[in-house]
MITIZA-844100 format. One line per field, with one value per atom (N, C-alpha, C): residue number from 1; x, y, z; chain; atom name. Coordinates in nm, 4 decimals, decimal comma, always signed. Example, Ala and Ser with C-alpha at 12.3 -4.5 7.8 and 13.67 -1.06 7.14 Angstrom:
! residues 2
n 1 | 1 | 1 | 2 | 2 | 2 $
x +1,3190 | +1,2300 | +1,3200 | +1,2850 | +1,3670 | +1,2900 $
y -0,5690 | -0,4500 | -0,3300 | -0,2250 | -0,1060 | +0,0030 $
z +0,7800 | +0,7800 | +0,7800 | +0,7080 | +0,7140 | +0,7870 $
chain A | A | A | A | A | A $
atom N | CA | C | N | CA | C $
//
This chain:
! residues 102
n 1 | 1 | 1 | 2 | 2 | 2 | 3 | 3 | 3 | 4 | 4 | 4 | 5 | 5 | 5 | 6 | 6 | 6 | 7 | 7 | 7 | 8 | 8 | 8 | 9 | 9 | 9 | 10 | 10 | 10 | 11 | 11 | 11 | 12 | 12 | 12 | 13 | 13 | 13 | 14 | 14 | 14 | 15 | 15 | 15 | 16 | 16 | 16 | 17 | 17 | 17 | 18 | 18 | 18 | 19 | 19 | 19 | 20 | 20 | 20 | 21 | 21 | 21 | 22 | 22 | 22 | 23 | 23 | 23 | 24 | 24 | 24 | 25 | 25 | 25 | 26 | 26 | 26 | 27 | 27 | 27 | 28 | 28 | 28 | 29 | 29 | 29 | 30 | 30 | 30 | 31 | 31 | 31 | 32 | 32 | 32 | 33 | 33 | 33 | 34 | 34 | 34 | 35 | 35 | 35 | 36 | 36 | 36 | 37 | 37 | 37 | 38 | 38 | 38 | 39 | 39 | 39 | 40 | 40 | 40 | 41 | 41 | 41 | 42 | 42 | 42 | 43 | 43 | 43 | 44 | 44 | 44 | 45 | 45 | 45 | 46 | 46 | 46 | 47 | 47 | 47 | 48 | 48 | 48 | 49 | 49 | 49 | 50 | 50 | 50 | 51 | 51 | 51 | 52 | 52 | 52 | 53 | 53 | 53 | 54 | 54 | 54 | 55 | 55 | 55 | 56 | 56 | 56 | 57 | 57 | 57 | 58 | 58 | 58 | 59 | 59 | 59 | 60 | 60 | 60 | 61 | 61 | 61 | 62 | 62 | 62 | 63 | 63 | 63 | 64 | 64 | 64 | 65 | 65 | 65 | 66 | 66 | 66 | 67 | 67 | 67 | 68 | 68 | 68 | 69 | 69 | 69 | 70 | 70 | 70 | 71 | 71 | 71 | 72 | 72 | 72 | 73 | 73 | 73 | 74 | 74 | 74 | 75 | 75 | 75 | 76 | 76 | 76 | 77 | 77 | 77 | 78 | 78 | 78 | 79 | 79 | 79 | 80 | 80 | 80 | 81 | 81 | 81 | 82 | 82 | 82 | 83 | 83 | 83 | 84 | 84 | 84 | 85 | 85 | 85 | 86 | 86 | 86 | 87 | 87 | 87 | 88 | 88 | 88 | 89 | 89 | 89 | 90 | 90 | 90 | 91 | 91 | 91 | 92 | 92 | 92 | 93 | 93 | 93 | 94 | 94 | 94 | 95 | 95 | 95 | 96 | 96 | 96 | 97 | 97 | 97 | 98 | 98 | 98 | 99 | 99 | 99 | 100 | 100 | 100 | 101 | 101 | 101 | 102 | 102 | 102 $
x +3,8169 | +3,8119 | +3,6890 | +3,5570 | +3,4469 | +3,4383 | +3,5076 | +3,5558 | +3,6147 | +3,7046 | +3,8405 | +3,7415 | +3,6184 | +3,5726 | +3,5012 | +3,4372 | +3,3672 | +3,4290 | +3,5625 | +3,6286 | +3,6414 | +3,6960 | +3,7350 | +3,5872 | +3,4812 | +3,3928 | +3,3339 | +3,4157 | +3,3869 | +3,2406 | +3,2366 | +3,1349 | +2,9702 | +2,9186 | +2,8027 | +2,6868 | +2,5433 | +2,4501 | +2,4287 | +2,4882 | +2,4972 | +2,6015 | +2,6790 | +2,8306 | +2,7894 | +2,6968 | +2,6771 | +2,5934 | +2,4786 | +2,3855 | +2,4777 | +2,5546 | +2,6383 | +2,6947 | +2,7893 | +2,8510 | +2,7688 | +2,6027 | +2,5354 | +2,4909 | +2,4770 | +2,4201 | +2,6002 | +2,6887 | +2,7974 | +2,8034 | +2,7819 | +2,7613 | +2,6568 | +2,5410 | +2,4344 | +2,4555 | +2,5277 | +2,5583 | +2,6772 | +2,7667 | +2,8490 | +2,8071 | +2,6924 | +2,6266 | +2,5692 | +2,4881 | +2,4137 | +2,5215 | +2,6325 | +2,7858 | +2,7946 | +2,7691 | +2,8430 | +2,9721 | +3,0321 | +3,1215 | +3,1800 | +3,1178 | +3,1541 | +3,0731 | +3,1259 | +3,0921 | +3,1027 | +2,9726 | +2,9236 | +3,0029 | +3,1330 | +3,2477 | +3,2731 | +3,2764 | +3,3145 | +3,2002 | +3,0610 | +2,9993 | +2,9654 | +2,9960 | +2,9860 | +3,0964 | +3,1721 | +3,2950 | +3,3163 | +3,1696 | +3,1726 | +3,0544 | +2,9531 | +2,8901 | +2,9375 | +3,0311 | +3,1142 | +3,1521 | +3,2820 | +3,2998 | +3,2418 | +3,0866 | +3,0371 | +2,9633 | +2,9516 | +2,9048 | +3,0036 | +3,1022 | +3,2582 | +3,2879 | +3,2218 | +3,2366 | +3,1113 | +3,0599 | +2,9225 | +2,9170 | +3,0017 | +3,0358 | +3,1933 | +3,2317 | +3,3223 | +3,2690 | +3,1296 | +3,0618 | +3,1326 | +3,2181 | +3,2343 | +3,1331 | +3,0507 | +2,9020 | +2,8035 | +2,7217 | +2,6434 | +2,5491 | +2,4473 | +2,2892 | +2,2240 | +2,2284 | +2,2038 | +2,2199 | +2,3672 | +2,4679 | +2,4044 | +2,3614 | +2,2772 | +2,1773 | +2,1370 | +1,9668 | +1,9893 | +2,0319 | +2,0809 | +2,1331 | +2,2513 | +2,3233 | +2,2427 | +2,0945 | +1,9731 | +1,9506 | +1,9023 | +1,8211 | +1,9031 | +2,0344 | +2,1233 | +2,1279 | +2,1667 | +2,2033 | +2,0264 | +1,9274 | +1,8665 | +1,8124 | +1,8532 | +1,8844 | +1,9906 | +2,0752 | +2,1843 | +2,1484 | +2,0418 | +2,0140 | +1,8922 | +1,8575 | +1,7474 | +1,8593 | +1,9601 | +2,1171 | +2,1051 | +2,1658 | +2,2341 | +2,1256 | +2,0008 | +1,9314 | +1,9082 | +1,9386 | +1,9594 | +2,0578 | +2,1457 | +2,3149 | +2,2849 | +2,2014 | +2,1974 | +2,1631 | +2,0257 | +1,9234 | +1,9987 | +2,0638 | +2,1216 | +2,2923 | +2,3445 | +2,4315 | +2,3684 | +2,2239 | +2,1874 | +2,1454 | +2,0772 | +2,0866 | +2,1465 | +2,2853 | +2,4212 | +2,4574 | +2,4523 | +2,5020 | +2,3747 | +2,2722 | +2,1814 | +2,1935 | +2,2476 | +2,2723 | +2,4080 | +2,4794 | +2,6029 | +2,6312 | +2,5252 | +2,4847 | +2,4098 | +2,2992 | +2,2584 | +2,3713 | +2,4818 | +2,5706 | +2,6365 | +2,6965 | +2,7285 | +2,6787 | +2,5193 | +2,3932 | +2,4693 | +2,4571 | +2,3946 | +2,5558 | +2,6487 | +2,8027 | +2,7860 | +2,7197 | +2,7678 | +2,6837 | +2,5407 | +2,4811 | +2,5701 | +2,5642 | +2,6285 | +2,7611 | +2,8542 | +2,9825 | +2,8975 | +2,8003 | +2,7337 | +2,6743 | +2,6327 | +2,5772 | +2,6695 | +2,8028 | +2,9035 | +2,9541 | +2,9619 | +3,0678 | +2,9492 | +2,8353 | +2,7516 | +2,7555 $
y +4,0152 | +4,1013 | +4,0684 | +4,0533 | +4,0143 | +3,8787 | +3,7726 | +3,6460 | +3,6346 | +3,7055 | +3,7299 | +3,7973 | +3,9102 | +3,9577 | +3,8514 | +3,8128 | +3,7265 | +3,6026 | +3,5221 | +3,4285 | +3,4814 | +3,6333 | +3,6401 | +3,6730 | +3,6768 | +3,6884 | +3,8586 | +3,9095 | +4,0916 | +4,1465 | +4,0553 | +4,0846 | +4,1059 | +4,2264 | +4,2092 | +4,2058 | +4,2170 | +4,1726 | +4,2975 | +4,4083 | +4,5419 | +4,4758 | +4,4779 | +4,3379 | +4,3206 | +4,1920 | +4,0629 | +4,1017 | +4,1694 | +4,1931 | +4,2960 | +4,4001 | +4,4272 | +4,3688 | +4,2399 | +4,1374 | +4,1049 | +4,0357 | +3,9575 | +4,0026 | +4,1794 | +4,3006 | +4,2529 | +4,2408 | +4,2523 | +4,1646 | +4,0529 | +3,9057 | +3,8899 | +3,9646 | +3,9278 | +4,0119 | +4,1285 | +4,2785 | +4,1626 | +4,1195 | +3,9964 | +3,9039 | +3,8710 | +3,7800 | +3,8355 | +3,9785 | +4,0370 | +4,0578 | +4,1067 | +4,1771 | +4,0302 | +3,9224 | +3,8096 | +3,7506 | +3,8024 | +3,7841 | +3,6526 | +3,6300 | +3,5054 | +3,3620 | +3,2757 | +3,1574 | +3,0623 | +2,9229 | +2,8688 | +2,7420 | +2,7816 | +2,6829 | +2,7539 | +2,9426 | +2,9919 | +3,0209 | +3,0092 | +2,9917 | +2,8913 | +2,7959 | +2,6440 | +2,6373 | +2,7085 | +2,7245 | +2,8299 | +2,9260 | +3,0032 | +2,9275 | +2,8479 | +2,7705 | +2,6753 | +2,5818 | +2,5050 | +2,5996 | +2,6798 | +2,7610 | +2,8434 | +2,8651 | +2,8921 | +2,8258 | +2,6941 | +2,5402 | +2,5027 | +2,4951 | +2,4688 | +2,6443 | +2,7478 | +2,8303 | +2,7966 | +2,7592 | +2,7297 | +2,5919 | +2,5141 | +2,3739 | +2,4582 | +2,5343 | +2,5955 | +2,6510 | +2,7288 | +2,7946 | +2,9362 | +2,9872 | +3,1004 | +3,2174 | +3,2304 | +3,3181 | +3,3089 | +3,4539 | +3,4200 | +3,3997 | +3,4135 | +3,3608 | +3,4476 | +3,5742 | +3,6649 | +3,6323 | +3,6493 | +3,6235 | +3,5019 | +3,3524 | +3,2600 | +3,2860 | +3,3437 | +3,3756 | +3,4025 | +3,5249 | +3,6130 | +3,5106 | +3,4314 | +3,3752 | +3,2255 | +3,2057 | +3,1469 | +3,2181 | +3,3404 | +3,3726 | +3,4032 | +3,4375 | +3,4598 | +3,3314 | +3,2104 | +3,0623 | +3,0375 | +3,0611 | +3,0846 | +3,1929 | +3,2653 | +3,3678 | +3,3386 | +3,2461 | +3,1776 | +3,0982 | +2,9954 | +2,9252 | +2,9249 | +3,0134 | +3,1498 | +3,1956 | +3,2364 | +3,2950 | +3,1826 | +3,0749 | +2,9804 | +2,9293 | +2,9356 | +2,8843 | +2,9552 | +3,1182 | +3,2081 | +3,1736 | +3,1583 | +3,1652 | +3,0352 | +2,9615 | +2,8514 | +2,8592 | +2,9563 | +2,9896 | +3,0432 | +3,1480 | +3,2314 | +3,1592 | +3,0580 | +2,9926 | +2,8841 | +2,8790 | +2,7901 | +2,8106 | +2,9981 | +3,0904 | +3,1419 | +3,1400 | +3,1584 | +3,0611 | +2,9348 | +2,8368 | +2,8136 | +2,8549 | +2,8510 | +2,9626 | +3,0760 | +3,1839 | +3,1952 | +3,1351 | +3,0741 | +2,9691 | +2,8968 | +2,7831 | +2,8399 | +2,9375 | +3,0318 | +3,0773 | +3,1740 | +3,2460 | +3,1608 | +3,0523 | +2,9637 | +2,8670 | +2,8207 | +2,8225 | +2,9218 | +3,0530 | +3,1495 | +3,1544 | +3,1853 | +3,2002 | +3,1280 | +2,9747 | +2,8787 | +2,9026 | +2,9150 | +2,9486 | +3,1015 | +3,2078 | +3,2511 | +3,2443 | +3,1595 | +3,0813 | +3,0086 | +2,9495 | +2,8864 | +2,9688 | +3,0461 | +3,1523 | +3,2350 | +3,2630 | +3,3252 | +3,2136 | +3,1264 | +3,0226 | +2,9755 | +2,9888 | +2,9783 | +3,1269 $
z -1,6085 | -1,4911 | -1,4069 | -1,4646 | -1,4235 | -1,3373 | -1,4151 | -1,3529 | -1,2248 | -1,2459 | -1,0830 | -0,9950 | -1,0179 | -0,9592 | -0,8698 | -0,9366 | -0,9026 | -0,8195 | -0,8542 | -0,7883 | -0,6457 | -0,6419 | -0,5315 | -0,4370 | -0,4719 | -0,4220 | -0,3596 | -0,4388 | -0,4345 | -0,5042 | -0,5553 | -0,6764 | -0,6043 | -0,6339 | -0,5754 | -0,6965 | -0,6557 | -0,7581 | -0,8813 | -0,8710 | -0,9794 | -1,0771 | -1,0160 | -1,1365 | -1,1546 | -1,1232 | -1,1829 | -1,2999 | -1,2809 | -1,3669 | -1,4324 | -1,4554 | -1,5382 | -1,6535 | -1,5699 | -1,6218 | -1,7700 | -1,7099 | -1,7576 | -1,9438 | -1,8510 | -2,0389 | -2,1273 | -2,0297 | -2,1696 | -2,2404 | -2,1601 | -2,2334 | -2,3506 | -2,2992 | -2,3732 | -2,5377 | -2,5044 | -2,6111 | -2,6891 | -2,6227 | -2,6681 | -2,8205 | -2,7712 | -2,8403 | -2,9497 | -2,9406 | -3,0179 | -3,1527 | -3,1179 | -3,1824 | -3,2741 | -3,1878 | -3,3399 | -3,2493 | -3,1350 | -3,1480 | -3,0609 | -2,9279 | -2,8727 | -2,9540 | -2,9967 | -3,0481 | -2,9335 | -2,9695 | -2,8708 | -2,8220 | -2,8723 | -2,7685 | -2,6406 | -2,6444 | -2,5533 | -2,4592 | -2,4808 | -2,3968 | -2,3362 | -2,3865 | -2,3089 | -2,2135 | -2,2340 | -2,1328 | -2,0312 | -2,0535 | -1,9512 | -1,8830 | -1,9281 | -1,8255 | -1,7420 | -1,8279 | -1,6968 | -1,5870 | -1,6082 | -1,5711 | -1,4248 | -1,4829 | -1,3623 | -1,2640 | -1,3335 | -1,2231 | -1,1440 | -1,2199 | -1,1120 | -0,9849 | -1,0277 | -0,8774 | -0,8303 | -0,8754 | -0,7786 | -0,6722 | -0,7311 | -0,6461 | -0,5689 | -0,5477 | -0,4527 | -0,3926 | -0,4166 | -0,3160 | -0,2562 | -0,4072 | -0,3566 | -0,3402 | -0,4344 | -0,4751 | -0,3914 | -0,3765 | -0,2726 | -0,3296 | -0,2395 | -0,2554 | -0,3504 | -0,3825 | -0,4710 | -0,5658 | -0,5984 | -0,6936 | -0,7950 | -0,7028 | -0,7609 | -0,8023 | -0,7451 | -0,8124 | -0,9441 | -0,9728 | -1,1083 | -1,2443 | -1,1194 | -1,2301 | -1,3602 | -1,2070 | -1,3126 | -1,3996 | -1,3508 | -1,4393 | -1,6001 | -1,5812 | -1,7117 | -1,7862 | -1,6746 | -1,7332 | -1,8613 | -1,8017 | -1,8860 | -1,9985 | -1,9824 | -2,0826 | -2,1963 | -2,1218 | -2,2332 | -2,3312 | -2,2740 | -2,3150 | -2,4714 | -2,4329 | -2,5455 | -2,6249 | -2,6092 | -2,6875 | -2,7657 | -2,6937 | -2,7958 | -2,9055 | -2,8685 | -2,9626 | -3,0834 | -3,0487 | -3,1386 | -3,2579 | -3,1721 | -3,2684 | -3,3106 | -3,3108 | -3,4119 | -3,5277 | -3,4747 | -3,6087 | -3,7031 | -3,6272 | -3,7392 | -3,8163 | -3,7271 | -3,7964 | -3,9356 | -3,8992 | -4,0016 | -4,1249 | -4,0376 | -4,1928 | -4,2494 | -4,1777 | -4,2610 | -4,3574 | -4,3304 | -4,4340 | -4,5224 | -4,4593 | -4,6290 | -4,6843 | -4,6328 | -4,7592 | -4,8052 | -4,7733 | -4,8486 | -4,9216 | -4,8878 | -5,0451 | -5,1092 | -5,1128 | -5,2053 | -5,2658 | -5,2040 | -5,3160 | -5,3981 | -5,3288 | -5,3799 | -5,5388 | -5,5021 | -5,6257 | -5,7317 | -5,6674 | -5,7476 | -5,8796 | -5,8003 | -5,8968 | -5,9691 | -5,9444 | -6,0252 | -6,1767 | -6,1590 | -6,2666 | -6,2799 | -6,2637 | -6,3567 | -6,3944 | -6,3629 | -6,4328 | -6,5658 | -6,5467 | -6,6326 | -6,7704 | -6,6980 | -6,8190 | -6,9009 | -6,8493 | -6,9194 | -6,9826 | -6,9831 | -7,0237 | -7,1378 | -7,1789 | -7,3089 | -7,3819 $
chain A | A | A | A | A | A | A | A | A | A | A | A | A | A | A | A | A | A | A | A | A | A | A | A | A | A | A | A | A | A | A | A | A | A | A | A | A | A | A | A | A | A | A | A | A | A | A | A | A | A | A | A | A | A | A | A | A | A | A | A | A | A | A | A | A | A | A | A | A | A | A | A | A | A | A | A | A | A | A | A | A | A | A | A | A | A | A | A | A | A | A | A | A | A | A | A | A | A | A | A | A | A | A | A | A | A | A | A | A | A | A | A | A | A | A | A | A | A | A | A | A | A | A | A | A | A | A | A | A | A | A | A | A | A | A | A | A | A | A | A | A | A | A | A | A | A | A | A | A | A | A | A | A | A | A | A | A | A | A | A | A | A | A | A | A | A | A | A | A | A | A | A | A | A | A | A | A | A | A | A | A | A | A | A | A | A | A | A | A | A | A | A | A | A | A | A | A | A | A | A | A | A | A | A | A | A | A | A | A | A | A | A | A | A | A | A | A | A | A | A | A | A | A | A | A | A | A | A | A | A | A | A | A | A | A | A | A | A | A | A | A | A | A | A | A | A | A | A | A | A | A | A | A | A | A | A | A | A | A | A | A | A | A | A | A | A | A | A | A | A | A | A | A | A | A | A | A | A | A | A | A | A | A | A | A | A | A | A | A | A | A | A | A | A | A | A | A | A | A | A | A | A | A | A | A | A $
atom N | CA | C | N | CA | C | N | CA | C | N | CA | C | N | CA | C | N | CA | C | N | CA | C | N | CA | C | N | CA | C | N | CA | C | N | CA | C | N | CA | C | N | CA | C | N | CA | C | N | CA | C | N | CA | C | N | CA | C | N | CA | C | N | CA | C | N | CA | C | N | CA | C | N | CA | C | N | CA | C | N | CA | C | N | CA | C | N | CA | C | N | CA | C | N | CA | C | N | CA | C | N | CA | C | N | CA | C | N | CA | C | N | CA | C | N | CA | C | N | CA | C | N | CA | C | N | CA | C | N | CA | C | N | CA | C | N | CA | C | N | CA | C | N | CA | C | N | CA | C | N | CA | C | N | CA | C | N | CA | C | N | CA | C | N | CA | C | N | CA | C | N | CA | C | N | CA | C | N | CA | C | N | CA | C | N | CA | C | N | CA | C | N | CA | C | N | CA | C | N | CA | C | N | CA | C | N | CA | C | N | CA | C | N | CA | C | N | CA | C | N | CA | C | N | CA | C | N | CA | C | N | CA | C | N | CA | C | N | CA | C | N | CA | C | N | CA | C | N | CA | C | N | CA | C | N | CA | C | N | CA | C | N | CA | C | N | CA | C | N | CA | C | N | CA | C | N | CA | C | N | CA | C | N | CA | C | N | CA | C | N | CA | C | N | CA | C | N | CA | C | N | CA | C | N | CA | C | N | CA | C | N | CA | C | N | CA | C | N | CA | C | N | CA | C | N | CA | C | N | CA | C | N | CA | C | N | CA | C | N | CA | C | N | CA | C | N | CA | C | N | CA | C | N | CA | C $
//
């Protein structure tokens, strides 16, 4: 909805920065993964080379594009401390498979 808003160029800078908290609450939740934000950055380089958005609208949409960019580095960290605490549980079953099985 935010998107179309925006395509059609209705969208003023309260949206946008609207837009920007759901995205970010998005991220906090776990729930968009960083295929779909790489695809909302194309996404918004390709309306920006149409030049539907105004001058506002750009400003903002820096300042989020970098705010994203602080995101993704997040969802790395924490994807990386996911798979080391899942080779921990992982470790861990195995010794005790080990210990029951003596």
């Amino acid at each position: 909805m935010a998107i179309a808003f925006v395509i059609n160029g209705v969208a003023d800078i309260e949206n946008a920065i609207a837009f920007v908290i759901f995205v970010i609450v998005l991220f906090i939740n776990g729930v968009a993964d960083i295929e779909n934000a790489i695809a909302f950055v194309i996404f918004a380089i390709v309306l920006f080379i149409h030049g539907v958005a105004k001058v506002d609208f750009v400003d903002a949409n820096v300042i989020f594009t970098e705010a994203f960019v602080i995101l993704a580095n997040a969802n790395v960290i924490f994807t990386e401390a996911f798979v080391i605490s899942a080779m921990l549980a992982t470790m861990l079953s195995l010794c005790f498979c080990d210990i029951r099985s003596r």
